[in-house]
C-alpha positions as CSV (number, residue, x, y, z in Angstrom):
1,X,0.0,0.0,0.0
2,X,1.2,3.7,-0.5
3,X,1.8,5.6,2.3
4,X,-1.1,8.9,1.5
5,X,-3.6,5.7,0.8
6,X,-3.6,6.4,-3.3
7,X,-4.0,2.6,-4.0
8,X,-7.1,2.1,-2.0
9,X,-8.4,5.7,-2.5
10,X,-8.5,4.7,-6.5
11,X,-9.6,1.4,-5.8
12,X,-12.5,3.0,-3.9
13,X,-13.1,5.6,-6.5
14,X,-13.6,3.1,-9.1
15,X,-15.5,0.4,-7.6
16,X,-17.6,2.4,-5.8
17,X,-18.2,5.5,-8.1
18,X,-19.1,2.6,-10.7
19,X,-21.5,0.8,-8.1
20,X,-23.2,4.3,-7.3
21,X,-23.7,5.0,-10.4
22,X,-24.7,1.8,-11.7
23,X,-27.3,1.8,-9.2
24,X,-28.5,5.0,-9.8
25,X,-29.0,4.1,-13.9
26,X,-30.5,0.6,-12.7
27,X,-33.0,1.8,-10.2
28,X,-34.0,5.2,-13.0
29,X,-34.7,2.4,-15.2
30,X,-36.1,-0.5,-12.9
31,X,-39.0,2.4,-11.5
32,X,-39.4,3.3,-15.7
33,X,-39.9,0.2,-16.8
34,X,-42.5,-2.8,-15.8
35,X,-41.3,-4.9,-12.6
36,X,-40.4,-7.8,-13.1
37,X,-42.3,-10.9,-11.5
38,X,-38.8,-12.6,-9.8
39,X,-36.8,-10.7,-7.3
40,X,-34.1,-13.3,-8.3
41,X,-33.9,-12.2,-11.6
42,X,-33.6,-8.1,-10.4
43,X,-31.1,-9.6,-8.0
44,X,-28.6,-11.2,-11.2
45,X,-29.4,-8.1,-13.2
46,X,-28.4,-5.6,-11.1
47,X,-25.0,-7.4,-10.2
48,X,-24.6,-8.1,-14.6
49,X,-25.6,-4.4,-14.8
50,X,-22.8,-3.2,-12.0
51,X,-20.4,-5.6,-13.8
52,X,-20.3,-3.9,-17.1
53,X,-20.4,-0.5,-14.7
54,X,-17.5,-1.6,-13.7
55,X,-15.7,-2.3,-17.2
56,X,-17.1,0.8,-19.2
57,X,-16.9,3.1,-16.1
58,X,-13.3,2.8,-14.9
59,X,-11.6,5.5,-16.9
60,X,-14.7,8.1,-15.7
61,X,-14.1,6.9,-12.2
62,X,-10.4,7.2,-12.2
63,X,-10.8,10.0,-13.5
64,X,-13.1,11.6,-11.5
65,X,-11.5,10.0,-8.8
66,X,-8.7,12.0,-9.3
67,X,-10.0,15.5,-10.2
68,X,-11.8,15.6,-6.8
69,X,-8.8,14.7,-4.9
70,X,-6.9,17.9,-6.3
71,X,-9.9,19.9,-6.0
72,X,-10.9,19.0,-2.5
73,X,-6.8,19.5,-1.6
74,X,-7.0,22.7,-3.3
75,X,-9.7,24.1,-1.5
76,X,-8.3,22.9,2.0
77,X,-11.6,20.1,2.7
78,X,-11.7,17.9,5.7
79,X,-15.1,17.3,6.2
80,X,-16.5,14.2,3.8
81,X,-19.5,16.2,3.4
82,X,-17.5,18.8,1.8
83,X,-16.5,16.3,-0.6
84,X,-19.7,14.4,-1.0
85,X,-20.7,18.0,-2.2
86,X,-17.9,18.6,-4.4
87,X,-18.2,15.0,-5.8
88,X,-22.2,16.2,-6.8
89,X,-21.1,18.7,-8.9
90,X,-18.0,17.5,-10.2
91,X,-19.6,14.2,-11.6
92,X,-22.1,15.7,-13.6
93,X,-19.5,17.8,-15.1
94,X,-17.2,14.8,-16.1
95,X,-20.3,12.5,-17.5
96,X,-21.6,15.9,-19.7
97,X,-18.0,16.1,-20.7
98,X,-16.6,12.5,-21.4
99,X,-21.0,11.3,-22.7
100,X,-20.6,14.7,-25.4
101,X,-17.0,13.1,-26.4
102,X,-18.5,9.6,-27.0
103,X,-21.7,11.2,-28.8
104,X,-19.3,12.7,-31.4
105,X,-17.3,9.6,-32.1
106,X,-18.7,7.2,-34.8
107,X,-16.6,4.2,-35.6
108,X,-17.5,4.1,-39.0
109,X,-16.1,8.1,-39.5
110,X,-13.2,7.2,-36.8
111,X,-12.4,3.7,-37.0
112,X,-8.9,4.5,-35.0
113,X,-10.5,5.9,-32.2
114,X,-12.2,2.3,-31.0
115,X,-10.2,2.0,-28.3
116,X,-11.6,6.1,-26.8
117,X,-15.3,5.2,-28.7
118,X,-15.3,1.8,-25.8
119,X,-13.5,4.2,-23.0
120,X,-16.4,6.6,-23.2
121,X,-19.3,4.2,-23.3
122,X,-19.8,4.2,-19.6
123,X,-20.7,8.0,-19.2
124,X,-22.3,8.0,-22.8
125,X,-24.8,5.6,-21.5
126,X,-25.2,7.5,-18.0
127,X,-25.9,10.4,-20.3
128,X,-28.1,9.3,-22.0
129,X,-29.8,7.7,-18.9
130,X,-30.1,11.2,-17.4
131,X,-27.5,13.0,-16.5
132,X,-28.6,14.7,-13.3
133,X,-28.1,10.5,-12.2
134,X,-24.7,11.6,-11.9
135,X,-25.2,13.7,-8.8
136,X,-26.4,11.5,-5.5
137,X,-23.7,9.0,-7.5
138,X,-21.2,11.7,-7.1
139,X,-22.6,13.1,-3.8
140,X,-21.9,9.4,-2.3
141,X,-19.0,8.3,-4.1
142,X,-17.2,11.6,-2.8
143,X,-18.9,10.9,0.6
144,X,-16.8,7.7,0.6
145,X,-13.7,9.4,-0.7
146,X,-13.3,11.8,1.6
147,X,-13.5,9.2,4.6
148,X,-10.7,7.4,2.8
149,X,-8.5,10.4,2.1
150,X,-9.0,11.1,6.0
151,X,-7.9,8.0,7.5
152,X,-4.7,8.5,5.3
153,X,-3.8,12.1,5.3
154,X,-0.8,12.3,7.3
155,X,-0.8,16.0,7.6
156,X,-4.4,15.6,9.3
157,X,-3.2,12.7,11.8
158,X,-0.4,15.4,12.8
159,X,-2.5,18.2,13.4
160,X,-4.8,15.9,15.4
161,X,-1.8,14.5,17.6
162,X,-0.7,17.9,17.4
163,X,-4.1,19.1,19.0
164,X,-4.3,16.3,21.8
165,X,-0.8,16.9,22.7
166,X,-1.9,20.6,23.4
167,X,-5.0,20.0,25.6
């Protein structure tokens, strides 16, 4: 493990950023469409569903990921409500941003670009989904962050020892 906590902050960002917002596409469209007669079969679909989450929506995580960790350092946050805050706006921005980009690409125009057209089918589908989906994803994703950029800040453990030391 690295010693600010990057490898399990990413890890976090990606498999839970993709399970948030996964979940938030899945339940849009479970309440949209007609419910389904088995609980069994909601139960596989969701967990297929989160799966391909997972493969299309690791750049957007990553990314994301990593964009609210320089903003929230930036701005000086502490609080995981601060970042669960910062995470709902942020996300919307980078699913417009990265679901436009896909929109634009056609493989039969840009048949060298497969590789960016497959990167940016995660958010193009969130997009498309709705993109105001993107915000209690983001909202709890950065929630999560935040708790995990917490337990390893070493600048924050020293002002806390610093503060005990004092009393």
């Amino acid at each position: 493990m690295t010693r600010r906590g990057s490898l399990i902050y990413y890890l976090t960002a990606w498999i839970l950023g993709c399970f948030f917002m996964s979940l938030a596409v899945w339940t849009k469209d479970l309440w949209g469409a007609a419910r389904l007669s088995s609980g069994l079969r909601e139960a596989f679909g969701v967990l297929f569903f989160y799966f391909y989450g997972l493969v299309f929506g690791a750049l957007s995580a990553l990314i994301g990921g990593f964009l609210l960790r320089r903003v929230a350092a930036l701005l000086k946050c502490r609080t995981p409500a601060h970042w669960a805050i910062f995470g709902a706006i942020l996300a919307p921005i980078l699913i417009g941003a990265l679901g436009t980009c896909g929109h634009r690409m056609d493989l039969a125009k840009h048949p060298g670009f497969r590789l960016l057209i497959l990167l940016t089918f995660g958010p193009k589908t969130v997009l498309e989904a709705g993109w105001w989906l993107a915000i209690p994803a983001g909202a709890a994703t950065g929630y999560f962050l935040g708790r995990v950029q917490r337990a390893f800040d070493p600048a924050q453990h020293a002002a806390a020892g610093a503060n005990q030391a004092s009393a």
